[in-house]
Structures are given as C-alpha cells and as structure tokens.
C-alpha positions as CSV (number, residue, x, y, z in Angstrom):
1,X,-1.0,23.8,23.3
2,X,0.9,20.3,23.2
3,X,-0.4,17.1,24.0
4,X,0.0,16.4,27.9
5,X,-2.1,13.8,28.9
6,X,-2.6,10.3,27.8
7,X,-6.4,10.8,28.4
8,X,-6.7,13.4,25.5
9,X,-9.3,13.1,23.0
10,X,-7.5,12.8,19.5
11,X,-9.3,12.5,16.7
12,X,-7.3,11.2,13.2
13,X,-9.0,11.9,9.9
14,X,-8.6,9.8,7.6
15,X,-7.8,7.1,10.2
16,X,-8.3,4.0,7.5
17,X,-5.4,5.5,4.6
18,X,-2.1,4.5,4.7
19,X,-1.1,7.5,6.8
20,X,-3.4,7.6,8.5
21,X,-3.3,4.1,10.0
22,X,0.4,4.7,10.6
23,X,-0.6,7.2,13.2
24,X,-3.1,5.6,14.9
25,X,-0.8,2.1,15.8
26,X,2.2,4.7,16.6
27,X,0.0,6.8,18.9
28,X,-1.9,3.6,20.4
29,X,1.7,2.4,21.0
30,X,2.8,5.1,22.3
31,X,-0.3,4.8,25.3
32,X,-2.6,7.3,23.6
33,X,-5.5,4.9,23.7
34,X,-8.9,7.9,23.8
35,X,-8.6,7.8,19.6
36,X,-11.8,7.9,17.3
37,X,-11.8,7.8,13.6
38,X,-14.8,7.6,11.1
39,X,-14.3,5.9,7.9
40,X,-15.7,7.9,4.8
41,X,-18.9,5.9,4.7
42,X,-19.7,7.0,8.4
43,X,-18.5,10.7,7.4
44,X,-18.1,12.2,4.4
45,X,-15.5,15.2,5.7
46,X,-17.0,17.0,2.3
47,X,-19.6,17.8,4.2
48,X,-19.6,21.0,6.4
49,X,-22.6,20.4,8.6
50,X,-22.1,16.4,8.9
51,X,-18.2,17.3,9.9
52,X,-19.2,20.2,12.7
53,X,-22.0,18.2,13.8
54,X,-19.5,15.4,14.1
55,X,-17.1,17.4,16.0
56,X,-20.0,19.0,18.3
57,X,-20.9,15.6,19.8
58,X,-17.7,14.4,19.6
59,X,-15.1,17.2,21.3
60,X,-11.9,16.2,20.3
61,X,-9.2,17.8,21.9
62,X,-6.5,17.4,19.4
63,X,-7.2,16.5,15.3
64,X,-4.9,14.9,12.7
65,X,-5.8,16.2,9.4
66,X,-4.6,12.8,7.5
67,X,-7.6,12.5,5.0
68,X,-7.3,13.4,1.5
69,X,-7.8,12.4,-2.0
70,X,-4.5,11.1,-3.3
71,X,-2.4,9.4,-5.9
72,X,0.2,9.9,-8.9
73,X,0.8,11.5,-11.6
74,X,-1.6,9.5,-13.7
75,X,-4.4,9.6,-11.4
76,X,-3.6,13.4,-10.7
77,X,-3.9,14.3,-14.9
78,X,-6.9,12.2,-15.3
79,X,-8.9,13.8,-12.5
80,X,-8.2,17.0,-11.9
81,X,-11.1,18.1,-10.6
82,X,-11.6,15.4,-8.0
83,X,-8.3,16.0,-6.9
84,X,-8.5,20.2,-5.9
85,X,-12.1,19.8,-5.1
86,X,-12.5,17.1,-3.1
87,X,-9.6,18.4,-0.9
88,X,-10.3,21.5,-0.8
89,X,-14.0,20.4,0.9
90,X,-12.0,18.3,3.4
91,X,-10.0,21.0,4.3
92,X,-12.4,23.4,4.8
93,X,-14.8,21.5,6.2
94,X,-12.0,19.9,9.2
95,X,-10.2,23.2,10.0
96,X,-13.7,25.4,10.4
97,X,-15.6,22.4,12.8
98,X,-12.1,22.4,14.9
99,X,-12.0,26.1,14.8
100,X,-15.7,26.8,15.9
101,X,-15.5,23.6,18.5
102,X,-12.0,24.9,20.5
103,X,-10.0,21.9,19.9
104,X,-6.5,22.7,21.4
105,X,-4.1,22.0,18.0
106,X,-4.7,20.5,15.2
107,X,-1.9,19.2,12.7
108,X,-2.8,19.8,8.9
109,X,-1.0,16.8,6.8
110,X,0.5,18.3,3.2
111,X,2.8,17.4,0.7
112,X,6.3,18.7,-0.7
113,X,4.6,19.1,-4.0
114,X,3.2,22.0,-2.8
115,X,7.2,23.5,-4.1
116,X,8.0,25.2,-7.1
117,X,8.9,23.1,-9.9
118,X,12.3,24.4,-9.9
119,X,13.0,25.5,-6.5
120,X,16.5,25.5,-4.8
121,X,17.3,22.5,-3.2
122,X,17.2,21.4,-0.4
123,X,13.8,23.3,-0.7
124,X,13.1,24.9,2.6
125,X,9.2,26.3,4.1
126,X,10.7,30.0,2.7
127,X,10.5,28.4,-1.1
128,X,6.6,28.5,-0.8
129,X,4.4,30.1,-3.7
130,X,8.1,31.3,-4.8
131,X,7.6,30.1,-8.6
132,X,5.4,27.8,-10.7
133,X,4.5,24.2,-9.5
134,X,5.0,21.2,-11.4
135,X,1.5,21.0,-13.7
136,X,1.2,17.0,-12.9
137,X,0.3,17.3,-9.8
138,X,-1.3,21.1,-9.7
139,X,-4.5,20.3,-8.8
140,X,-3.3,18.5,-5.6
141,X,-0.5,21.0,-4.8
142,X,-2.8,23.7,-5.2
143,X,-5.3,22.7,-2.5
144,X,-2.8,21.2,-0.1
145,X,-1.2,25.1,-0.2
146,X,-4.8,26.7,0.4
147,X,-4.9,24.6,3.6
148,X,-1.8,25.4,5.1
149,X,-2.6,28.9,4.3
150,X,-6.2,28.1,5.8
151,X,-4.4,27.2,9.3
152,X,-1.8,30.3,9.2
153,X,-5.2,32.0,8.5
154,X,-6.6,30.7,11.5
155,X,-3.6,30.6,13.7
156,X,-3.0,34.9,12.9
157,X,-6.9,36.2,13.0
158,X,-7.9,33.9,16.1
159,X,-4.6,32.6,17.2
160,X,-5.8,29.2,16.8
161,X,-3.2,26.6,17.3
162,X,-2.9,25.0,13.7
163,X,0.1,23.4,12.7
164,X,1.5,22.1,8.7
165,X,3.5,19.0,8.7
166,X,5.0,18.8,4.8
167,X,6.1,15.5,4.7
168,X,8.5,14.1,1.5
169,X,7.2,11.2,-0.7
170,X,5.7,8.4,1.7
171,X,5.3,4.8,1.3
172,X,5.0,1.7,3.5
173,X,2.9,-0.8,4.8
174,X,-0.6,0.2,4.0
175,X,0.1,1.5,0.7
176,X,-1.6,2.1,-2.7
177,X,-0.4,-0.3,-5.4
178,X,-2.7,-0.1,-8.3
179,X,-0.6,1.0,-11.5
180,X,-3.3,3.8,-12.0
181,X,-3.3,5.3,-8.7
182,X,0.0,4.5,-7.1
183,X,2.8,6.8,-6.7
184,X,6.3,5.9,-7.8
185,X,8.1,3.6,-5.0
186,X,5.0,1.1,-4.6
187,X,4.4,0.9,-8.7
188,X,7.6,-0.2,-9.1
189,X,8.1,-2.3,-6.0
190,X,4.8,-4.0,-8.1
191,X,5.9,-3.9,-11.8
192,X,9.2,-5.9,-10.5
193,X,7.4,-8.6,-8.5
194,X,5.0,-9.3,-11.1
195,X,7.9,-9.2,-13.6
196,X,9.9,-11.6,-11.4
197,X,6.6,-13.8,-11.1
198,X,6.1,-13.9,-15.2
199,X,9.1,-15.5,-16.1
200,X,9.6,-18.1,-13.5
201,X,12.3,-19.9,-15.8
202,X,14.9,-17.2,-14.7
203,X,14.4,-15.1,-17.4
204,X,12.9,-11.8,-15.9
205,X,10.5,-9.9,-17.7
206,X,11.3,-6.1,-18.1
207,X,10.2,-3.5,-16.4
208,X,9.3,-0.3,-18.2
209,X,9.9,3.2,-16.2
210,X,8.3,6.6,-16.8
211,X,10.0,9.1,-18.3
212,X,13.9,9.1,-18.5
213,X,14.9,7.8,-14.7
214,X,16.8,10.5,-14.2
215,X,14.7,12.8,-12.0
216,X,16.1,12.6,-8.1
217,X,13.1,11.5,-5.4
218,X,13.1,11.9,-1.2
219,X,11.1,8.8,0.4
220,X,9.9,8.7,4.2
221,X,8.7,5.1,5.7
222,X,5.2,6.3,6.7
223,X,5.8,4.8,10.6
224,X,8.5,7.9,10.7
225,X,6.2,10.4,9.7
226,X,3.6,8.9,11.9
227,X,6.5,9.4,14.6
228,X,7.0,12.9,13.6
229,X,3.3,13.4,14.3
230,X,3.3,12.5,17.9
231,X,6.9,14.3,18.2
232,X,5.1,17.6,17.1
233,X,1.6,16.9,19.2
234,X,4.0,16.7,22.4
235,X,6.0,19.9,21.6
236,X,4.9,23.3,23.2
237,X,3.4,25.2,20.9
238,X,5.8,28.0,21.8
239,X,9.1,25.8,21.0
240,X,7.2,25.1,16.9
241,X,6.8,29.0,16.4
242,X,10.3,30.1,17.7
243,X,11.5,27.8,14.2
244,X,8.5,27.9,12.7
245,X,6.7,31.0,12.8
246,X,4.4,30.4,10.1
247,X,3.4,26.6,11.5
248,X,4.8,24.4,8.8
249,X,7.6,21.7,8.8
250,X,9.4,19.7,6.4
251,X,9.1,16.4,7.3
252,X,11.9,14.1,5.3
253,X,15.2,12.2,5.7
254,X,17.5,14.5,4.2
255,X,18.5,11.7,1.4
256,X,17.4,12.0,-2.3
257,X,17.8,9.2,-5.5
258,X,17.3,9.3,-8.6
259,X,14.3,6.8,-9.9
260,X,17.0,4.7,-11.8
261,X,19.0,4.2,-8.3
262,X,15.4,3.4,-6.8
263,X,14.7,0.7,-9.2
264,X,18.2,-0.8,-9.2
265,X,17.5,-1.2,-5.0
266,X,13.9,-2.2,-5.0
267,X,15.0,-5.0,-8.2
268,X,17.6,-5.8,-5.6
269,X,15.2,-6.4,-2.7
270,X,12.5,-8.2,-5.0
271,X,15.5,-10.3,-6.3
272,X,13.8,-9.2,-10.2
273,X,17.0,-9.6,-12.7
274,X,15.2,-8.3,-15.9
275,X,15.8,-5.3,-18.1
276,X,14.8,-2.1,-17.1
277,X,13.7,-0.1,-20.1
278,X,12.3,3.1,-20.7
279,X,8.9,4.7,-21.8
280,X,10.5,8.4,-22.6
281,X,6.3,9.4,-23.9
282,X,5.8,9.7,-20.4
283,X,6.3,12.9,-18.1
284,X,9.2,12.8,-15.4
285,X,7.6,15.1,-13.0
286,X,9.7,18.2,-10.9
287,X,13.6,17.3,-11.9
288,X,14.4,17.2,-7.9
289,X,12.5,17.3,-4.7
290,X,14.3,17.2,-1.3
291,X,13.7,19.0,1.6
292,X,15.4,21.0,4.0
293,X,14.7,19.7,7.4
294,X,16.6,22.0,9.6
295,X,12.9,23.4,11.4
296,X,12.7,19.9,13.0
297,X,16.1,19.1,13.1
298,X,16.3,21.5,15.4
299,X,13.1,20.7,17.4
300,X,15.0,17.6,17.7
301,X,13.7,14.9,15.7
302,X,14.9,12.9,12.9
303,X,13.7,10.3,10.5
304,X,15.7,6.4,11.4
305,X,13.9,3.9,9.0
306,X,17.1,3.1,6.0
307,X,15.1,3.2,2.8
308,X,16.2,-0.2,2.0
309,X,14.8,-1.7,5.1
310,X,11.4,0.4,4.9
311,X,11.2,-1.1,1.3
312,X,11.9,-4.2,2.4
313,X,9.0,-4.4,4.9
314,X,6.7,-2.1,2.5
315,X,7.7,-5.7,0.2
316,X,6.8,-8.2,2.9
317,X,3.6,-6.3,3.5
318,X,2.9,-6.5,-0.4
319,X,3.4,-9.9,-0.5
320,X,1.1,-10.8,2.6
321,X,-1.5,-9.1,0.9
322,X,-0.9,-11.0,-2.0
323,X,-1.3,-14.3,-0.4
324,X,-4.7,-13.3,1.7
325,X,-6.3,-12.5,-2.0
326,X,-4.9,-16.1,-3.1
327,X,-6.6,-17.4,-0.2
328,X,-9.5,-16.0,-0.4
C-alpha cells in the first residue's frame, strides 16, 4: 500500500541520525506533518517488548527503518560485535512490532556493502549473497542482509508490505566527522580543513589517505536519498514489485571516483593546497562499489544533487558547526 494521505501516521526510526533527519525535513516539506520519532534514550529499538509496546500505543501507519549502528572501516574492525548485534536487535525488534501491529509498509534502510567484494559492476539487487563480502565491514553487511531478507520473509509468508531501499555511500549535512567513526567523504572533508587551518602562513599541512587512493567510491547527498524515500512511500506497491520483486532498490547516482579524484575535489572546495600523501599500512576496502539503478530508474526517479555542490554544503554545514562549538 502507498502513502495517500497527508494525514498518515509515519513513524521514522532513527529520526535524530543523519538520515534520518534528512527524512523527516523532506517529508515535513513535502506536507507530511503527522511524524513521530523517539530518540534512543526514550526507546532503545534493542528492545522487543519496549519497541511493540511502543508501536501498540502508537499505530503508525507507515515506518522508516533509518536507525542503525554505523560508521567506517575503523569503527567497523574495532567493534565487531556492536556493529552485527546491535543491528541485528534493531531490526528484529522494528520489523516484528510493525508486522504484529498492521502498519501498511514499511521501508527497511540498507547499505551497498551488503555486495560481494568483487562483484560486477555496476552491481545490481541480482549480485546479492553472490560471493564473499569485503571483511571491513562484515559485521555491518552481514546484519543489514538478514534484514532485507527479514522483510522478503515477511512480505512472502504474510504478504506484508516491506520494502529495501540500498542506498550508495551517504554524506551531507548532519554527518559524522570524528576520524574514528566517520566514513570516507566527511574524514577527509575534516583532515583538509584542519590541515588548511594549521598552516595559516600558506603552507598547507598534508593530508594522509588510507590505503593507496586508488579504490573507486559512489556518494549520494543524503536530502536525495531522503527524496527517494518519500518517491518510494508514494508508489503503489504493485508498480515496486513489477521491478522489484524481491522489495529492494538501489538507491545511487550512477557516478563513481576514485578516493584520489575525491580528495583532489573536496581540497578544491576547502581551498587546502597541501600534499596529499599516503598511509599504504592501511586497508582500501572493496576495489569498486557502484550501483546499478535501473529498478528506480525505471520507477522514475533519479538522484539531482552534483557531488561538488552536496560537498560544498556538507562543508558549509561543517563549518557552522564549527563556529557554534567556538561560541560556546
């Protein structure tokens, strides 16, 4: 069932992440206005009884699976174990409350990690469980895969209406910029401002990338995806199936770069002129990952954010932050 009323109870998980916040301004925007969100203080979606009970007094009609333990590859090596558990919980906990509380459709946010290390590119939904995963981010991949599979589950035993949006790498305004956390685009976006800052005689500081630069990334400005979302939430169930009959889409731009290319635009956009050098001890992740978008090409929409300008507002965002913890 698709979204069809203004007046319709939607309920975003995870309404206080990046991603999340991106979809609650683009659905507010777009006159949805009956929203309601619970940060992870008010509800800890590990929980099974606190989420149904949550979902009993509540009775969302529609449910945006945003929340979820994320970060890079560092944060992904060093805890493992948060990382498949703590989704996994979410998951499980989300999809079983809507299930057993008849909300119309729910949309289950992944990741393009869940792809084989080495899969044909552009990798399509077929390429699924098709070869091994990239062992950086297993832990993550690995639970983001059981809860697509939890929603086809769902969808094929009691034809529940569960939908997978797989979106490409993400970043924007919103976004996670500690060196241990962060994924790629905002780490870098940080190491050149800070580099830039250091050496305010002219002289830039370098800036030291992972691995050998060479390895080609896909990036999505998060208030595209968040577009994507309402796109889908609108779209008759029966129109997704007839492209998608196992619920999942790509979401991406159809664009890749390599990291080197990245850094050469965001030093560009910073206005950083140091070095760029190279820390080759360090892992460079799946050699490639872009996606094939034909499923929702075809549905009709399309991602329209250039990277440049995303970056450059993801940057003026950065630097507005920066200035509120100066003033404070």
């Amino acid at each position: 069932m698709n979204l069809t009323s203004e007046a319709a109870k939607i309920y975003v998980a995870g309404h206080r992440g990046m991603v999340g916040q991106a979809i609650w301004s683009h659905l507010e925007d777009a006159g949805y206005t009956n929203l309601v969100g619970r940060t992870s203080d008010e509800l800890d979606l590990r929980d099974p009884h606190a989420t149904r009970q949550f979902f009993k007094a509540e009775r969302p009609d529609f449910v945006v699976l945003a929340a979820a333990r994320v970060g890079g590859i560092l944060a992904n090596d060093r805890y493992p174990a948060d990382f498949i558990g703590d989704n996994l919980a979410i998951q499980q906990s989300v999809i079983q409350a809507a299930h057993d509380t008849g909300v119309n459709r729910l949309l289950f946010l992944g990741s393009t990690c869940i792809y084989p290390k080495h899969a044909s590119q552009p990798m399509s939904e077929d390429s699924l469980l098709s070869g091994p995963l990239e062992p950086t981010n297993q832990w993550y991949a690995v639970a983001k895969i059981a809860g697509h599979k939890l929603c086809e589950a769902m969808h094929r035993q009691h034809d529940d209406d569960m939908l997978t949006l797989m979106p490409t790498n993400l970043y924007g305004p919103g976004d996670d910029f500690n060196l241990e956390t962060s994924h790629v685009l905002p780490a870098l976006l940080r190491k050149a401002h800070e580099a830039k800052e250091a050496a305010p005689d002219g002289s830039d500081a370098p800036v030291t990338l992972w691995g050998s630069g060479e390895p080609k990334r896909e990036f999505l400005y998060v208030e595209d995806l968040a577009d994507a979302v309402r796109f889908v939430l609108e779209t008759h169930e029966d129109e997704v199936r007839d492209v998608a009959p196992d619920g999942m889409l790509n979401v991406g731009v159809g664009k890749d770069l390599s990291i080197n290319d990245l850094m050469a635009l965001i030093q560009d956009v910073v206005g950083h002129d140091g070095p760029v050098e190279h820390d080759r001890s360090k892992p460079d992740g799946t050699p490639r990952k872009l996606v094939d978008t034909s499923r929702l090409d075809t549905l009709g929409w399309t991602a329209d954010t250039p990277l440049r300008k995303g970056i450059e507002k993801t940057y003026d965002w950065y630097l507005e932050q920066e200035l509120l913890n100066v003033e404070r």
